[in-house]
Each structure stands twice: as structure tokens, then as C-alpha cells.
N, C-alpha and C positions, 0 to 999 in steps of 0.2 A: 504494500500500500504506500503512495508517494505522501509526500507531504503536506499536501493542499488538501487530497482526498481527508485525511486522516483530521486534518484543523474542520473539513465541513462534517462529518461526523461526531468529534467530541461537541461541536455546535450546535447541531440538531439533539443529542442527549441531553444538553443541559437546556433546553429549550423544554424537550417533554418532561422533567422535574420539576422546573419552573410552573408550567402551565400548569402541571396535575397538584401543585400545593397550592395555587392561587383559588383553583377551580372550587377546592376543598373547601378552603377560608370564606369563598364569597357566597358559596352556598350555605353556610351554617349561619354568617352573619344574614343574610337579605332573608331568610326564613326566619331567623328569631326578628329582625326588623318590622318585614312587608313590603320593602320596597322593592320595586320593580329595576328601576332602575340598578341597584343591586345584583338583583336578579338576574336584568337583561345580561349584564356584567358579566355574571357567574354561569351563564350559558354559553355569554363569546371565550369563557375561556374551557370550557368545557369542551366547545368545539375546536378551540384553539388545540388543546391538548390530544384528539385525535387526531385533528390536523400535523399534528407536528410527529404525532407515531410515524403515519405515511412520508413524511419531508425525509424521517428517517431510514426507513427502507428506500425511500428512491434515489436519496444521498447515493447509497452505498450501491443499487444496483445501476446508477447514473456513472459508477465510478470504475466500471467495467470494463476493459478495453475493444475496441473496433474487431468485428468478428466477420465471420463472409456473410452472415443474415445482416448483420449493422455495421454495413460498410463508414461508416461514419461516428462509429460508437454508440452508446445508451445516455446521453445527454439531455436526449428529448423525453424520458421518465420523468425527469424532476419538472421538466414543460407542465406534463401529463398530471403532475402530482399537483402543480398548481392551480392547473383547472379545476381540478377534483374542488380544491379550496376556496375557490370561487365558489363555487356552488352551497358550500357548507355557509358561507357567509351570508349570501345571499337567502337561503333559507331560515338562517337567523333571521337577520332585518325584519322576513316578512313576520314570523312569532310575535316579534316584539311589539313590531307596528299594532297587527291585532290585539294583543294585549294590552298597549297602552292608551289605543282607544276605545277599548270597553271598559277601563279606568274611568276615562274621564268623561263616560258617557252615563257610567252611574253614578259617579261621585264619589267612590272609592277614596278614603284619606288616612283608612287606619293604617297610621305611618311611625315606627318608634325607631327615631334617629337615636340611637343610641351609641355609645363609646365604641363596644365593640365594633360596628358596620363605620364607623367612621377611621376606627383605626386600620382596620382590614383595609379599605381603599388606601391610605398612606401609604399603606405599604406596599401595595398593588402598584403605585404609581412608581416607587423609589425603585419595584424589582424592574419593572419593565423600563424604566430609565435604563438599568444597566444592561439587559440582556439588547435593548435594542441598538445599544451602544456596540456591544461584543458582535451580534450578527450583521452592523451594517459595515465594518471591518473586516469581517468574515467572509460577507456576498460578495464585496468589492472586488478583496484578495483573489478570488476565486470563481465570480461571475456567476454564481450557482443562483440558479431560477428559483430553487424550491427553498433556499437563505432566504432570497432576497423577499418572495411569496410571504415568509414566517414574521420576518423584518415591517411590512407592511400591516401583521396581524396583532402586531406587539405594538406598533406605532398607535394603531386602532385602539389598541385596548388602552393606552396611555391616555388615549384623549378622551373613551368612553367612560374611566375610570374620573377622570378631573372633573365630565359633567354627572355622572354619578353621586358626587361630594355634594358637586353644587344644587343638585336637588334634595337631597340629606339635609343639605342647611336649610334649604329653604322649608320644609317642611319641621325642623326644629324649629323656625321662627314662626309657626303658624302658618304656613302655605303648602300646607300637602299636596294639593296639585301642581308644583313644581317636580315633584319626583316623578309623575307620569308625563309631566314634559321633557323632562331629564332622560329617559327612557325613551318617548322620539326623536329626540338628538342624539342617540347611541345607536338608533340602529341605523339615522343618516350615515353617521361616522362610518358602520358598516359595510353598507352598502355603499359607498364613495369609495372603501377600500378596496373593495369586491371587485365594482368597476375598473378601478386603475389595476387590478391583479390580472381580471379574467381580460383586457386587452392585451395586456402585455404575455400573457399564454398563448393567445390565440394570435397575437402576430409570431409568435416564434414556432407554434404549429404548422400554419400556412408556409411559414418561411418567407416572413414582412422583414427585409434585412432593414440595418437599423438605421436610423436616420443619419442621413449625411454621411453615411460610409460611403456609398457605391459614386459618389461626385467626388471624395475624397481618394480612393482609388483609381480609379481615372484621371486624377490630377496627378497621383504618383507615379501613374505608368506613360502620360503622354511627355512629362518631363525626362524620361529617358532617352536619349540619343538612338537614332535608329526607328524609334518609333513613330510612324507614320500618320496612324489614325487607332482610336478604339473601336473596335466592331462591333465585338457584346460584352456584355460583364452580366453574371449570374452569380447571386449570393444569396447562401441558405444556413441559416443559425442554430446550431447547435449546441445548448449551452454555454459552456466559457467562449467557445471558440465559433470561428465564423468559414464556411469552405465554400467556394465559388470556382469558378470557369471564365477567363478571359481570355479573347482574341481580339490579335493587338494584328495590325500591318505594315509588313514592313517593307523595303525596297527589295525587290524580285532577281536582283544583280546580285544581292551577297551572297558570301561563299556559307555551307550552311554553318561552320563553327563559328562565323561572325554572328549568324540566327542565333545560334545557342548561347552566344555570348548573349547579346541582348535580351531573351528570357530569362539568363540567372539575373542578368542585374534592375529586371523587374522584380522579379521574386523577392531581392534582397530587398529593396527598396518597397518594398510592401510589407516585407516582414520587419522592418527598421522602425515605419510609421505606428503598425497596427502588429502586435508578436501572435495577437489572438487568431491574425487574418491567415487560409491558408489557401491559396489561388492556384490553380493547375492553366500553363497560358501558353497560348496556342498560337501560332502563327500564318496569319494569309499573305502571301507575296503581290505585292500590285506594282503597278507599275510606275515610277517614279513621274513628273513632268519634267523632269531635268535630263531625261534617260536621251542619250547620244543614238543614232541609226546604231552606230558600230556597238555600241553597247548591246544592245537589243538584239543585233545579230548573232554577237558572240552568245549570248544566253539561249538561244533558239540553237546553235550549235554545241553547246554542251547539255542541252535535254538528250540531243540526239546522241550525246558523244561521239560528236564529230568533230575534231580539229579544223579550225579555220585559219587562213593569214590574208593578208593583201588583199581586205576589207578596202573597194575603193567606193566611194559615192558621189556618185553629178547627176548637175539637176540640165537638160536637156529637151529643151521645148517644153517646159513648165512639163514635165514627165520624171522624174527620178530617176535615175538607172544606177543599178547597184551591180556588184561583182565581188566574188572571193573565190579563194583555192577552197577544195576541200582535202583533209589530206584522207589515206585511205592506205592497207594491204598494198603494197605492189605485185603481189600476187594473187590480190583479189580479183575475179573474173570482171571484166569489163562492166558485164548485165547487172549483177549484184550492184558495183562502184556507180554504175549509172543511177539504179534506183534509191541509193543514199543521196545522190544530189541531189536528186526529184524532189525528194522529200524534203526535204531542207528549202529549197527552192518555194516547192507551196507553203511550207510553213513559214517563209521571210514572208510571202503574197497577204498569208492572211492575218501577221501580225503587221506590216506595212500599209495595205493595202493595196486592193487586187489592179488599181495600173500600174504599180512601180513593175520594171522590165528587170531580171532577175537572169543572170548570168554567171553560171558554176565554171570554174579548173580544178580536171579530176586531178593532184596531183599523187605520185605513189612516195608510200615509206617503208623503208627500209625496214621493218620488224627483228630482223632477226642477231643474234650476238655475233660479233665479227673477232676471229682470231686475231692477236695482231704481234706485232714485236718493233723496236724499234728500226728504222731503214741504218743502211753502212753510215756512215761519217762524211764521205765524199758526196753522197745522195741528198744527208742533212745541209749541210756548209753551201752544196748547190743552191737550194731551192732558199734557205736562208739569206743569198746575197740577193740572189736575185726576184725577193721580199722586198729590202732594203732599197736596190737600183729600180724598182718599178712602182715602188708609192709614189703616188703627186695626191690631190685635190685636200692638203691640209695632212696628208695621212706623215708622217715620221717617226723616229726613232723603234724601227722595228725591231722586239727582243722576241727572249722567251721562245725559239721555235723549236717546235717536236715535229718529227717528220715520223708515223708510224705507216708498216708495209702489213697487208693484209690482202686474205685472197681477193678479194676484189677490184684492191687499187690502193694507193698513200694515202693516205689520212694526213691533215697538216693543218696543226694550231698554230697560231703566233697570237702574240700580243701590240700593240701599236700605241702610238701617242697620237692625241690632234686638239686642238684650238678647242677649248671648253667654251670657245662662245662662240663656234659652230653650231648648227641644229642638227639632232638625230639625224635629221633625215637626207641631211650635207656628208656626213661621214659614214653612214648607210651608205650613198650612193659611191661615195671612195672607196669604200670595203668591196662593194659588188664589181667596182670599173676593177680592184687589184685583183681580185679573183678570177676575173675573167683573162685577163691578160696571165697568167699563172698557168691554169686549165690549158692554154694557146700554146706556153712553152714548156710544159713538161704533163703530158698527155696523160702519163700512167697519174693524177693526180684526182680521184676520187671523190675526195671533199676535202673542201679547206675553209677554216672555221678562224673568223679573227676578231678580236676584244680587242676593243678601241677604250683608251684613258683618255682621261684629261691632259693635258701637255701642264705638267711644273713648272 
């Protein structure tokens, strides 16, 4: 048994001791008396006192852990246990009501305030000061429905107890029909209790989440980064704690551990505001308005997982026309390679729309492991100089070269310097002019792969 559990149980016991020596006390005083009011008293705590048996059992089987029948736990017992005590109230009030107007409908006054019934409320007043002091610390700590239910019936009885007195007096002073008015102000009390009990049952029944949480949640979750819009938000109360279903949307371009990123740090950020709160959030991908052709494309070719490059787009007689490689198998069958493009192809159609002109290059890749080793020395030092002697357009100081021999042809890295305040797409085009001229002079040359720096 955890800690809390264990604080709402010694609560609820000392609550049904309380209630069963009050109930005792007010009964023996309002019969040797006559007063109703007394009376009315020694009934709400009579009720009180079954009441608070049941608070006690639902404590404990409310304390139960989430099983495959109650996915959710046994929470909503002590809901259930409050209702119950609504009802109990509510059926007071009405006794009372009737009895204190057939009081003062025949004129009923044999009233004997006497010490005892005066002192028994004193005291009535001073217990329930304390205990409602102990349970409204108690329900807080812990959020227990059927505390907090108890807390409300003790509040009640505090105040049915104070006008109780005040009809005692009045009837010592010669106005005996103040204790049968005494007595419809106790079972208002009542029934005011009843009502603010049996609403707040029945919204957590229903699953009325609670005020200004589900605006408060959606403030925590739209202030996360990444997050685009709130979709839905569903929140259903259980007890201390409160569990819901949020979908959030996010940009359809992230990679998914960025997604998943973004969910922990709603989570935490809800768990941060609210510890009670405990949300399961879910993600719809939309599409940004900031979202690039080439953006959009590349994500339409990693649904397919299809590699794409040399993404180009023009606009051409108010028409769009688009173009990319697709890469593919080089020994994939033509027919197969063909109908990857296709596909691709209507899928840019119908996320662009269907006039943009859509134009695939099958290109092939290599798939498979290539043996290799490194080339002679005289092979190296060749192709090396003549790295060095055939850069132009910004490209210099060529290091770093490996020349690797493999059955299918040399393999050849180097590394390059050039003008950091050139553009990619400047020193791209010098990488692709030296590679070509390379391929030209030394044939057996396969691929040749070259990283461009910043020039120091």
C-alpha cells in the first residue's frame, strides 16, 4: 500500500468514529430535549456515519491498481461512493423538511433546551472543526472524490450544528418555534451540500473534464516547437488523476525521430504543468505552407523509397515542369525501373497538381560490395598530378588522394580547397568539369568522388 493510499484510509476511519460518537451524543440529547433541530442533526450524522463506512470501503477498493477489466484503475468507486451520498443527503433534507412542517403546522413547542443538548452541539461543532480541517488536507493531498464527498458532509454538519444552537436558544428565550425553523435551515444546508456533491459525481461519471484544463492543455502543447495545430484533445477523470488522447500536427517533412522528439517534449511539458495529467499524443503530418516543390518531392520519394537527385523546376508558359533522377537496381529489369517512375510520377501529378509536366531519369546503382585494394604507386602519383594540373574554376590545392583498383574499375577520392565565398553550386560544377576531364584521361577510372573545403 503506497503512501497516499494509506493517509486516505486512516482518514476515512477516523471519520467513521467521529461520526458514530456524535450520532450517539445527539441522539440521546434531542430525545431527552424534543428538539428537532437536534434531531434533524442526529440523523445527518447518522447518515453521515454510514456514509463514511462506504467512503471506507471505496477508499480502499478505489486504491486498487489498473487491471485488463479497468484499464484505467478503480478510481471511479469513490465517484460511485459519492453518489451513493448524495442520495443519502438528499433523502434527509426531505424527513426533515416534512417534519419541521408538521411542527409548525400544529404548534409543537415542547422544547427543553437544556445543558446537556447545548453542550453536545459545542462539541459537535469543535469535532467537526477538526476533522474537516484533517480531510480537507487529506482530499487535496490526494484528490480522493469520496474525502472530498465526506469533507462537504462535515462542512454541513458544522453549519447544521451552529443553527441547531441557534434554535436551542431561541427556544430557551421563549420562542420555541425557532427550533422548527432551525430545522429548515438544516436540511437547506443539506440539500445545498447534496447538490454541490451529487454535481461534482456526476461530472466525473460522465467524464465532464475539469474546468479550464483542456484550454490549459492546448496552451501547453501549441507552445511546443514543431507543433502545428491541435486537432483533438479528449479528457476523462478519474479520480486523482486525469487521462486523455491528443493529436497534435505536425510538418509532414520531419524525419520520424524529430516526430518523436516533439511528442516526449509535449508529454513532459504537460506532465510539468499538470503531474495528475496523463495524455497518450498522437501525430497527423500536414503539410506545411512554407513547404518548397523540392521538399515535397523528396517526401513523395521517400514514401516510395525511392532515391531522388537533380530535383530541377521551371515555370514555362505559366505550366510548371519538373524533372529528377530516380535512382534504382542496375540490374533491375527495365519494366519493373519503369513502373517505379510511373509511380512517382503520378504521385508528384497528384500532390502538385495534375498540369504540372513530370519528367523521370531512370538512373542505375551500383548495389553491390566491391573488392578492392589499393592501385601501384606509379598509378597513385599519376592520377594525383594530374588532379593537381587539371583543376581550374576556383578548385586548388589538391590532397589526400586514394586511388583504389577493383574488378570493375579505380575508384578515386581526393580532397580539394576552393573560395568559401563561392556557391555550392560554383564548385559542384568544378568538381563535375575535373571529373570529366579525369574519366577522358585515364579510362580505366570508374568513379571518382571529390570533397571540396573551404580554402584557409
Amino acid at each position: 500500500m503506497d503512501g497516499a493510499q494509506n493517509v486516505k484510509e486512516r482518514a476515512a476511519l477516523f471519520s467513521i468514529v467521529a461520526s458514530a460518537l456524535l450520532t450517539a451524543a445527539k441522539i440521546f440529547a434531542g430525545l431527552l430535549s424534543g428538539s428537532l433541530a437536534l434531531l434533524s442533526e442526529a440523523g445527518h450524522n447518522l447518515a453521515d456515519t454510514g456514509i463514511t463506512i462506504i467512503t471506507y470501503f471505496a477508499v480502499r477498493a478505489a486504491g486498487k491498481p489498473a487491471d485488463e477489466e479497468h484499464n484505467y484503475g478503480h478510481a471511479k468507486i469513490e465517484t460511485l461512493a459519492a453518489l451513493i451520498e448524495t442520495g443519502f443527503l438528499f433523502a434527509l433534507a426531505i424527513a426533515i423538511l416534512v417534519e419541521a412542517v408538521r411542527r409548525l403546522a400544529i404548534g409543537q413547542t415542547e422544547i427543553n433546551a437544556n445543558l446537556l443538548a447545548f453542550g453536545v452541539l459545542i462539541v459537535s461543532i469543535g469535532v467537526d472543526i477538526s476533522r474537516s480541517h484533517l480531510l480537507s488536507r487529506v482530499a487535496h493531498e490526494t484528490k480522493s472524490d469520496a474525502l472530498a464527498a465526506d469533507l462537504v458532509h462535515f462542512a454541513s454538519d458544522m453549519v447544521g450544528s451552529f443553527v441547531a444552537l441557534l434554535g436551542l436558544i431561541a427556544a430557551r428565550f421563549g420562542y420555541p418555534q425557532g427550533d422548527a425553523l432551525a430545522a429548515l435551515t438544516v436540511a437547506l444546508v443539506i440539500s445545498i451540500a447534496g447538490y454541490k456533491l451529487g454535481r461534482r459525481a456526476v461530472d466525473t461519471l460522465i467524464d465532464a473534464a475539469p474546468k479550464g484544463l483542456a484550454a490549459s492543455l492546448r496552451r501547453i502543447a501549441g507552445n511546443v516547437p514543431g507543433v502545428i495545430a491541435i486537432d483533438s484533445l479528449r479528457l476523462r477523470p478519474a479520480g486523482a488523476n486525469v487521462f486523455g488522447d491528443l493529436v497534435i500536427s505536425v510538418p509532414r517533412t520531419l524525419p520520424q525521430e524529430k516526430v518523436a522528439a516533439i511528442t516526449d517534449e509535449v508529454g513532459a511539458a504537460v506532465a510539468a504543468a499538470h503531474p495528475g495529467v496523463a495524455l497518450t499524443v498522437a501525430t497527423t503530418p500536414v503539410a506545411a505552407d512554407n513547404e518548397s516543390v523540392l521538399e515535397r518531392v523528396l517526401l513523395i520519394a521517400a514514401k516510395r523509397h525511392a532515391p531522388v537527385h537533380h530535383v530541377i523546376v521551371q515555370q514555362v508558359a505559366g505550366r510548371t515542369s519538373l524533372s529528377f533522377d530516380v535512382e534504382v537496381d542496375g540490374r533491375m529489369p527495365l519494366g519493373e525501373a519503369h513502373a517505379i517512375a510511373s509511380r512517382l510520377e503520378a504521385d508528384a501529378r497528384k500532390e502538385l497538381g495534375p498540369g504540372i509536366e513530370v519528367e523521370t531519369h531512370i538512373e542505375p546503382l551500383e548495389p553491390r560490395e566491391l573488392s578492392g585494394r589499393d592501385a601501384p604507386t606509379n598509378v597513385r602519383d599519376a592520377i594525383a598530378a594530374a588532379l593537381a594540373e587539371s583543376a581550374a574554376g576556383g578548385i586548388v590545392e589538391v590532397h589526400n588522394v586514394r586511388v583504389r583498383e577493383t574488378p570493375e574499375g579505380l575508384i578515386v577520392n581526393y580532397h580539394c580547397r576552393a573560395d568559401p565565398r563561392l556557391s555550392v553550386g560554383e564548385v559542384h560544377h568544378a568538381v563535375d568539369e575535373l571529373e570529366r576531364r579525369m574519366k577522358a584521361d585515364f579510362p580505366a577510372i570508374l568513379r571518382i568522388v571529390g570533397h571540396a573545403e573551404p580554402l584557409r
